[in-house]
C-alpha positions in Angstrom: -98.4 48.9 1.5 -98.8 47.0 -1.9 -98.9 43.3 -1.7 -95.3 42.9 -3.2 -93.9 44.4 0.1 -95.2 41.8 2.1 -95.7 38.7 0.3 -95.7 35.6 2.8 -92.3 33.4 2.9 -92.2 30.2 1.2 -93.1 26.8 2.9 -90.6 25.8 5.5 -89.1 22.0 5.1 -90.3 19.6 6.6 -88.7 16.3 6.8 -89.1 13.2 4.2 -90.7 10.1 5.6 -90.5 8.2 2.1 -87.7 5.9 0.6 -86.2 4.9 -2.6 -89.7 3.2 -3.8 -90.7 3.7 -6.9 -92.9 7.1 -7.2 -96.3 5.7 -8.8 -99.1 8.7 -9.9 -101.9 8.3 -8.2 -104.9 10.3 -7.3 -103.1 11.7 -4.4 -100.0 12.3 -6.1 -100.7 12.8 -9.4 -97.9 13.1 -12.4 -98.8 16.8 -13.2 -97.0 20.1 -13.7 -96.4 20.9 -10.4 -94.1 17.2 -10.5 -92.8 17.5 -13.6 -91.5 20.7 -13.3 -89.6 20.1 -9.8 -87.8 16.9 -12.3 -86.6 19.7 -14.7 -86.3 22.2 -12.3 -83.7 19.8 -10.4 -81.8 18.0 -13.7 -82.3 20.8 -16.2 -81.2 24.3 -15.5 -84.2 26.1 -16.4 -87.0 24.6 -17.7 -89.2 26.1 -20.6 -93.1 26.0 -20.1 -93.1 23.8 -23.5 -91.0 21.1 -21.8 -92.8 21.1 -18.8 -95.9 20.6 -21.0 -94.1 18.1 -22.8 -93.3 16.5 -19.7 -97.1 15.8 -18.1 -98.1 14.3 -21.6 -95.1 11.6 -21.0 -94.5 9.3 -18.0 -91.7 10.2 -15.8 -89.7 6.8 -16.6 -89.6 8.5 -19.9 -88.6 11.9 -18.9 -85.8 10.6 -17.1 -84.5 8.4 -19.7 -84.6 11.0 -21.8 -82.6 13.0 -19.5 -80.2 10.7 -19.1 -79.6 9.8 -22.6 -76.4 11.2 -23.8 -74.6 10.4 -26.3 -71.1 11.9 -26.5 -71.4 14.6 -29.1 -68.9 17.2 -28.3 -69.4 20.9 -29.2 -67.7 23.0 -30.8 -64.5 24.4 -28.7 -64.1 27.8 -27.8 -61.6 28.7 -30.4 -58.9 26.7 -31.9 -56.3 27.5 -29.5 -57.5 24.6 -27.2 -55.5 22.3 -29.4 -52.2 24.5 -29.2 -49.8 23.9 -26.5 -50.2 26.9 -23.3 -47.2 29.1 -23.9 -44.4 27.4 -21.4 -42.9 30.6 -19.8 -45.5 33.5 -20.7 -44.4 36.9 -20.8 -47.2 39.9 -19.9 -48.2 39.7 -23.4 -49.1 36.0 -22.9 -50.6 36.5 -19.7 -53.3 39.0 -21.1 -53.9 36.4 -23.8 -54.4 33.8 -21.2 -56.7 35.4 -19.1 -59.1 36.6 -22.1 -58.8 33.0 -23.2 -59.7 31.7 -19.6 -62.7 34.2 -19.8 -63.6 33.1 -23.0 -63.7 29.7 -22.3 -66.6 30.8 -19.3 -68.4 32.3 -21.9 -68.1 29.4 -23.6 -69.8 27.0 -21.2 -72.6 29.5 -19.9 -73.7 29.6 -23.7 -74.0 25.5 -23.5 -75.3 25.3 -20.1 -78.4 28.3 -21.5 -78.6 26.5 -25.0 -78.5 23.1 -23.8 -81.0 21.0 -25.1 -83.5 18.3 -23.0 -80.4 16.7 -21.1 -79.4 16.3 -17.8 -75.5 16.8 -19.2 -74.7 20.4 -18.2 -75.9 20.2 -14.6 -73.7 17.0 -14.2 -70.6 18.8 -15.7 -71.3 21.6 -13.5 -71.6 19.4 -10.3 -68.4 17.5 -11.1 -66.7 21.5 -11.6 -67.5 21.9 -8.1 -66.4 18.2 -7.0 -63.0 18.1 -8.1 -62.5 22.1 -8.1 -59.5 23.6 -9.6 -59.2 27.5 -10.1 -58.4 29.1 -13.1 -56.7 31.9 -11.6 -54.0 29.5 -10.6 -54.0 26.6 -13.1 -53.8 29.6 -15.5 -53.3 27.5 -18.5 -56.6 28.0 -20.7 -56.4 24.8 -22.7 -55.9 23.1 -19.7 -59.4 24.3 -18.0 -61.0 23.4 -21.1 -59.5 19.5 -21.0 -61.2 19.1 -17.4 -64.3 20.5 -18.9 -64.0 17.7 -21.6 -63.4 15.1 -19.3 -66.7 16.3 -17.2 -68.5 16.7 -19.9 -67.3 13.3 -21.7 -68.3 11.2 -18.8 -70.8 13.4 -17.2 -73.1 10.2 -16.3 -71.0 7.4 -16.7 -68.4 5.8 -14.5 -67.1 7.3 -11.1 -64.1 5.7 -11.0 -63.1 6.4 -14.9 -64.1 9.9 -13.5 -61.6 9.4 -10.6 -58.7 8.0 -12.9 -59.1 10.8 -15.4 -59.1 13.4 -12.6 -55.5 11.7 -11.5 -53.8 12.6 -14.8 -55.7 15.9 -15.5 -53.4 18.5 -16.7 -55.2 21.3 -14.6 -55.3 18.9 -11.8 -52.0 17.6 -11.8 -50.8 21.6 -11.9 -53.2 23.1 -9.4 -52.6 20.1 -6.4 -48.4 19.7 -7.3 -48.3 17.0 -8.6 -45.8 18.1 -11.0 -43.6 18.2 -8.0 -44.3 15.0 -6.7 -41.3 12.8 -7.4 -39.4 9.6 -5.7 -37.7 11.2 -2.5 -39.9 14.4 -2.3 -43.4 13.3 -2.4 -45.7 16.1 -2.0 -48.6 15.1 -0.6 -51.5 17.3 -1.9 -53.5 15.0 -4.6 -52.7 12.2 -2.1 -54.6 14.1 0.6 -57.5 15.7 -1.3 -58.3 12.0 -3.6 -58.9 10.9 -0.4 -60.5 13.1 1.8 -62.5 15.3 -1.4 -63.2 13.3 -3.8 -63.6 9.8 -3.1 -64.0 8.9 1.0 -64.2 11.9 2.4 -62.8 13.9 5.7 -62.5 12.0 8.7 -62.9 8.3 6.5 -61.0 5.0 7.6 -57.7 6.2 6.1 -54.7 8.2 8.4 -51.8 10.3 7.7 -49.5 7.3 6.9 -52.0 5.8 3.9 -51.8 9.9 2.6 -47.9 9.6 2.8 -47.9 6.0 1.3 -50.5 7.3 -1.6 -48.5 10.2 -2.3 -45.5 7.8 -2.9 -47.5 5.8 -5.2 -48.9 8.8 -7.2 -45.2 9.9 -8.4 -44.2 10.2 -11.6 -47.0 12.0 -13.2 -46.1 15.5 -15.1 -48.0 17.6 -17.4 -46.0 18.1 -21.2 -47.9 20.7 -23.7 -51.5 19.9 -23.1 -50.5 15.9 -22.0 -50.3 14.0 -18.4 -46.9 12.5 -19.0 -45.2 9.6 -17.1 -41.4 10.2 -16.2 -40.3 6.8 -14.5 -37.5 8.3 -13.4 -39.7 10.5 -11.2 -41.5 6.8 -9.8 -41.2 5.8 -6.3 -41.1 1.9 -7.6 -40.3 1.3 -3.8 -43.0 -1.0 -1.5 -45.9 0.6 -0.1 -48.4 0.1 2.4 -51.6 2.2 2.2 -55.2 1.5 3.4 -53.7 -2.2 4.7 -52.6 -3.5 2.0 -48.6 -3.8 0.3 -47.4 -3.4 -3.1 -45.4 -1.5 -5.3 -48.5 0.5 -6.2 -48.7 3.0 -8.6 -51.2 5.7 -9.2 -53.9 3.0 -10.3 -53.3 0.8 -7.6 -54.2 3.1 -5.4 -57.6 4.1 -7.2 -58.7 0.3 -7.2 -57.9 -0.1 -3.5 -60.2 3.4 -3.2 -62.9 1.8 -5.0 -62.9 -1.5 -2.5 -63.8 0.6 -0.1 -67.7 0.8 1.2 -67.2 4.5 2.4 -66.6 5.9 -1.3 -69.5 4.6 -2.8 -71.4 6.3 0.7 -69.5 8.9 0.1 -70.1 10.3 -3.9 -73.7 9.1 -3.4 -74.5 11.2 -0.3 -72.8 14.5 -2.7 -75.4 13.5 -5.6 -78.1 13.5 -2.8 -76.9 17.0 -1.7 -76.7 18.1 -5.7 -80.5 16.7 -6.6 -82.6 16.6 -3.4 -81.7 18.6 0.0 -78.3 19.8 1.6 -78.5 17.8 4.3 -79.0 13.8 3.8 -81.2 11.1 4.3 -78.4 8.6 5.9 -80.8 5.8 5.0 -81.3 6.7 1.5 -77.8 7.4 0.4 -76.9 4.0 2.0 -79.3 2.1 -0.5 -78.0 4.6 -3.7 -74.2 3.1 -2.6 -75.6 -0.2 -2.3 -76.9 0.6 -5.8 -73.3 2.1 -7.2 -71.3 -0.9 -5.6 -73.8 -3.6 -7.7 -73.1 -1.5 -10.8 -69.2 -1.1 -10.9 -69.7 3.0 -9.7 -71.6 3.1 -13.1 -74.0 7.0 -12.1 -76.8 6.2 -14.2 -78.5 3.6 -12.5 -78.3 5.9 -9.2 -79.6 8.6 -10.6 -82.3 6.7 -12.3 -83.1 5.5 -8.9 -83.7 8.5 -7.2 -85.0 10.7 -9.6 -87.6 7.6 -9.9 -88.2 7.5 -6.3 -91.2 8.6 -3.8 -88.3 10.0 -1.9 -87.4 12.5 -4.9 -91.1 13.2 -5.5 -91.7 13.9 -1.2 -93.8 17.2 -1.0 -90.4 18.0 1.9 -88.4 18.0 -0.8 -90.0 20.2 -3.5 -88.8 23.5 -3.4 -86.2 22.7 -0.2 -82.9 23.5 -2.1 -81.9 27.4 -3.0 -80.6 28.3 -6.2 -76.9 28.9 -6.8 -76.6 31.6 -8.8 -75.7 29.9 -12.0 -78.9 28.2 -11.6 -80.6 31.5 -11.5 -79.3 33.3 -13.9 -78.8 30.7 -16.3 -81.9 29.5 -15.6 -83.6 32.3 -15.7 -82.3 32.9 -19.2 -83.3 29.6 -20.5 -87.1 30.1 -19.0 -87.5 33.1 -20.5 -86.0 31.9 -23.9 -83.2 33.4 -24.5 -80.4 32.4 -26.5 -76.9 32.9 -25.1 -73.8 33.7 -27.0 -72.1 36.1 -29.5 -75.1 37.8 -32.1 -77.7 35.7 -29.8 -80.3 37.1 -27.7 -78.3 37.6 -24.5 -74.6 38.1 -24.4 -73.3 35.1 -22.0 -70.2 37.0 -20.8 -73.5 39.2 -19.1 -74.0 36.1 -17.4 -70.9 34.9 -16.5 -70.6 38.4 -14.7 -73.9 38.4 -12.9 -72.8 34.8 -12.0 -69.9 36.4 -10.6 -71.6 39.1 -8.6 -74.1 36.8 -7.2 -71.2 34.4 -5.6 -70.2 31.9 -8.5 -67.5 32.6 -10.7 -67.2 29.4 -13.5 -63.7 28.2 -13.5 -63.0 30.1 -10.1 -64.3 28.5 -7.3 -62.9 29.5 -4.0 -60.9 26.8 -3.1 -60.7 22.9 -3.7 -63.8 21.9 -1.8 -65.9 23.6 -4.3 -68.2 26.3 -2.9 -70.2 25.8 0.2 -73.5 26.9 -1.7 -76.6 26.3 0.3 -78.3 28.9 2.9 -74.5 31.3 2.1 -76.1 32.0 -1.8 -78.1 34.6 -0.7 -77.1 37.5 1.9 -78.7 40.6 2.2 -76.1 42.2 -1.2 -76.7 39.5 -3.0 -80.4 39.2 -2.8 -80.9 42.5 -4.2 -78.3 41.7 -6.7 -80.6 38.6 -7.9 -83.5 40.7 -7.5 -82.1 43.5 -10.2 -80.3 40.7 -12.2 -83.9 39.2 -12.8 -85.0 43.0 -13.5 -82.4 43.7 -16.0 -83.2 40.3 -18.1 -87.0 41.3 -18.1 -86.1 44.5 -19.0 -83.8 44.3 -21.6 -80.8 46.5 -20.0 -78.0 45.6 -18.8 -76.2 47.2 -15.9 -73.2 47.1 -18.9 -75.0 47.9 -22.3 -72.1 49.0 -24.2 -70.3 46.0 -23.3 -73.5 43.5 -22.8 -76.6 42.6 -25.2 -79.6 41.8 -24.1 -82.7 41.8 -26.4 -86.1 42.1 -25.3 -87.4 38.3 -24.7 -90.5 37.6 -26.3 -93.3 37.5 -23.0 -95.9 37.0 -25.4 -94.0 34.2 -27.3 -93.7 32.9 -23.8 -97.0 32.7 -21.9 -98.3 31.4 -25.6 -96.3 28.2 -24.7 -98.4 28.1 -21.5 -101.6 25.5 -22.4 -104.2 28.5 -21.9 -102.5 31.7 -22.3 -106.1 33.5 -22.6 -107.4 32.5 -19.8 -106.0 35.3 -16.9 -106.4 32.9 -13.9 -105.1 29.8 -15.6 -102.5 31.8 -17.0 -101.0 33.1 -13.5 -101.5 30.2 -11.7 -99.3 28.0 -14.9 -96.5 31.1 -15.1 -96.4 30.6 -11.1 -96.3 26.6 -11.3 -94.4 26.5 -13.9 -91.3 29.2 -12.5 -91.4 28.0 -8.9 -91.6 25.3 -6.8 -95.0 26.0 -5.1 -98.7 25.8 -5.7 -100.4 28.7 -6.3 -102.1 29.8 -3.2 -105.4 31.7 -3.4 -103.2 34.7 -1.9 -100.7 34.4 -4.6 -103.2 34.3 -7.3 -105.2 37.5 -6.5 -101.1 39.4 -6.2 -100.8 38.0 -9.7 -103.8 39.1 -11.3 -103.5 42.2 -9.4 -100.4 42.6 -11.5 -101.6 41.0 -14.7 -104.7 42.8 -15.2 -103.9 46.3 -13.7 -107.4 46.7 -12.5 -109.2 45.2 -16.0 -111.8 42.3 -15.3 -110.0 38.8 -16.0 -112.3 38.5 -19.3 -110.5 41.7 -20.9 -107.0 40.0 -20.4 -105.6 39.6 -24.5 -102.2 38.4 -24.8 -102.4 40.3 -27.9 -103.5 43.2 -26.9 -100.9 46.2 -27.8 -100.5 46.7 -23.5 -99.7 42.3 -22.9 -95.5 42.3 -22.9 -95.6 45.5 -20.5 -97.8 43.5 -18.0 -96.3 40.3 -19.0 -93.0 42.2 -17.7 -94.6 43.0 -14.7 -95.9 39.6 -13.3 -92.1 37.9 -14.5 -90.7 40.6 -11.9 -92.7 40.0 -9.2 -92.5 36.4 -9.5 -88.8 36.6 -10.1 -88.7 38.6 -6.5 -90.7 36.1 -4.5 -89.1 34.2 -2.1 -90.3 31.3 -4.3 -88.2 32.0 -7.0 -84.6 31.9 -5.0 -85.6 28.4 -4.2 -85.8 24.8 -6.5 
């Protein structure tokens, strides 16, 4: 039995005894790879060895304002059918169009969140996707998928509740949770419901069925014309209202203020960015203080996130490596280690992606219903793990399952363990390409697997990067650390 059939499992959590204090290097914990790569690992989607480099020879009050710099420069659309008007009653014709638009528009995004650049932007539109989720398959309207991603993307770290009021009069959303139906005398109460109990206090918070009813009435009005929320007044309940205790003739805005009075939403979004950056199941005591944090800066994100990704509690050895990868995270991720570019003529085709993606669990723009995917421990069953397993294969390897319809071009393995500090040195070399692609030290056990892999059997002082046999054994080592355990995990 070779070592790769029986390679021990990865560290089991343990719980986190630290708080929201500052995280300080010290001796004991020292600001090193093995830190600054779980900080990319959680905010990036795929760190590179050079930025992980990068990384240690900063301070991590500079990585993260880095990260969270982000000035809103918009890329390039899909095509220039975003700005055109969905087709109002599409025949089968228009349908076909609209669904290789929809796709198209996946593609789109996957190339971004591969070719993104040293920002913490892509992961954040990503997590708001799966916040407010709307599927594709029945919002149907391309252009209108591709406005949400706008909004996400516009305010990716910026305000929650200019989040929340964009989300109201989102075309998609408006189209996917009725409210185009929603009118004085026929509310329909599915926004009204899922503002509440999804996206802002959560299930089983202070409000009841009546405040739902009374919210509903309040939310009236709003239609979606061409690629615009529109407000018909004719369509406004401008009758009084009572909802969460309080009376008015509210409208839609009303209702999002009294929302954001309330202590339980600023619990509530905080304890989802816990789950999104540190472990699936949260510290109470910590998400308290992040709210605390939110409620002193107007629902502003960037001080939170600041905070935490600052904090001993982010940097606890519990946490390190406790979250699994979704599999946009691994095979986008993977990608973007690896260096490859994503997109049409670039190194990988990112339709490939968006299928493996798809395979795996994840389909962009299609999640499975409005609470987003569950994720955690239900990422990997026994098909998908040997999906990811032959995924990770195929993008070492060069070959798609697909390759008349997908690209993939070798990835440079020599280019890549060069960006490694001491690519010549075989044990320094291994232990960095294991440090640097999961989540754990490398263990003595480990080591020997990897040299055992590297080396084929040649003494450690014969290992040449440049030697004519290096991107073969390169290839070998990425697989097996690609099927660890280790790997499936962040």
């Amino acid at each position: 039995m070779s070592n790769r059939e029986h390679f021990p499992v990865a560290p089991k959590l343990a719980y986190a005894s630290t708080g929201l204090e500052p995280y300080i290097p010290s001796a004991e914990q020292p600001w090193d790879e093995h830190r600054a790569a779980h900080l990319l690992r959680r905010t990036l989607i795929g760190p590179t060895p050079k930025e992980i480099s990068e990384a240690v020879q900063s301070t991590p009050e500079a990585v993260v304002d880095r990260l969270l710099e982000m000035p809103f420069l918009p890329p390039n659309p899909p095509a220039q059918w975003v700005y055109q008007d969905p087709f109002q009653k599409p025949n089968q014709d228009q349908r076909k169009i609209e669904r290789a638009r929809v796709d198209e528009t996946r593609a789109w995004w996957m190339a971004l969140i591969v070719n993104q650049g040293f920002s913490i932007q892509e992961r954040m539109v990503l997590f708001w996707h799966d916040h407010f989720a709307t599927q594709a398959k029945d919002v149907r309207r391309p252009q209108w998928m591709y406005l949400q991603n706008f909004l996400f993307r516009k305010h990716a770290v910026g305000n929650f509740k200019t989040i929340v009021e964009g989300v109201t009069r989102d075309p998609a959303m408006i189209y996917y949770l009725d409210s185009n139906s929603n009118r004085v005398g026929r509310p329909n109460e599915n926004y009204a419901r899922e503002l509440m109990e999804l996206f802002t206090m959560g299930e089983g918070s202070t409000y009841t069925e009546h405040d739902i009813g009374e919210a509903a009435r309040a939310l009236t009005g709003w239609i979606v014309v061409g690629r615009q929320p529109t407000f018909r007044e004719n369509r406004f309940d401008k009758g009084q209202k009572t909802f969460l205790g309080q009376t008015g003739n509210f409208n839609e805005q009303d209702i999002i203020d009294i929302i954001f009075q309330q202590e339980v939403t600023a619990e509530f979004i905080c304890g989802k960015l816990y789950r999104e950056f540190v472990y699936e199941h949260p510290d109470k005591n910590v998400v308290s203080e992040l709210a605390q944090i939110m409620r002193d800066n107007n629902y502003e994100i960037k001080p939170v996130l600041k905070t935490l990704l600052l904090s001993q509690h982010f940097f606890d050895p519990a946490i390190i490596g406790a979250k699994i990868k979704s599999p946009v995270e691994l095979v986008a991720g993977t990608a973007r280690s690896l260096g490859f570019k994503a997109g049409t003529g670039r190194s990988i085709s990112s339709e490939y992606l968006v299928y493996i993606a798809q395979v795996l669990g994840q389909k962009l723009l299609d999640p499975p219903n409005v609470a987003g995917w569950p994720g955690y421990r239900l990422w990997i069953s026994t098909s998908t793990l040997p999906e990811r397993h032959k995924m990770t294969d195929e993008m070492v390897d060069a070959r798609p399952r697909n390759p008349n319809r997908y690209t993939i071009i070798n990835p440079d393995t020599v280019g890549f363990v060069k960006a490694f500090p001491e690519p010549y040195d075989a044990e320094k070399l291994v232990r960095d390409m294991g440090e640097c692609l999961t989540a754990f030290p490398v263990d003595e056990y480990r080591l020997e697997m990897f040299l055992e892999t590297l080396l084929e059997g040649a003494d450690v002082y014969d290992w040449n990067p440049d030697a004519i046999a290096a991107p073969r054994r390169i290839k070998n080592i990425l697989k097996l650390i690609f099927e660890l355990p280790d790997y499936q995990l962040n």
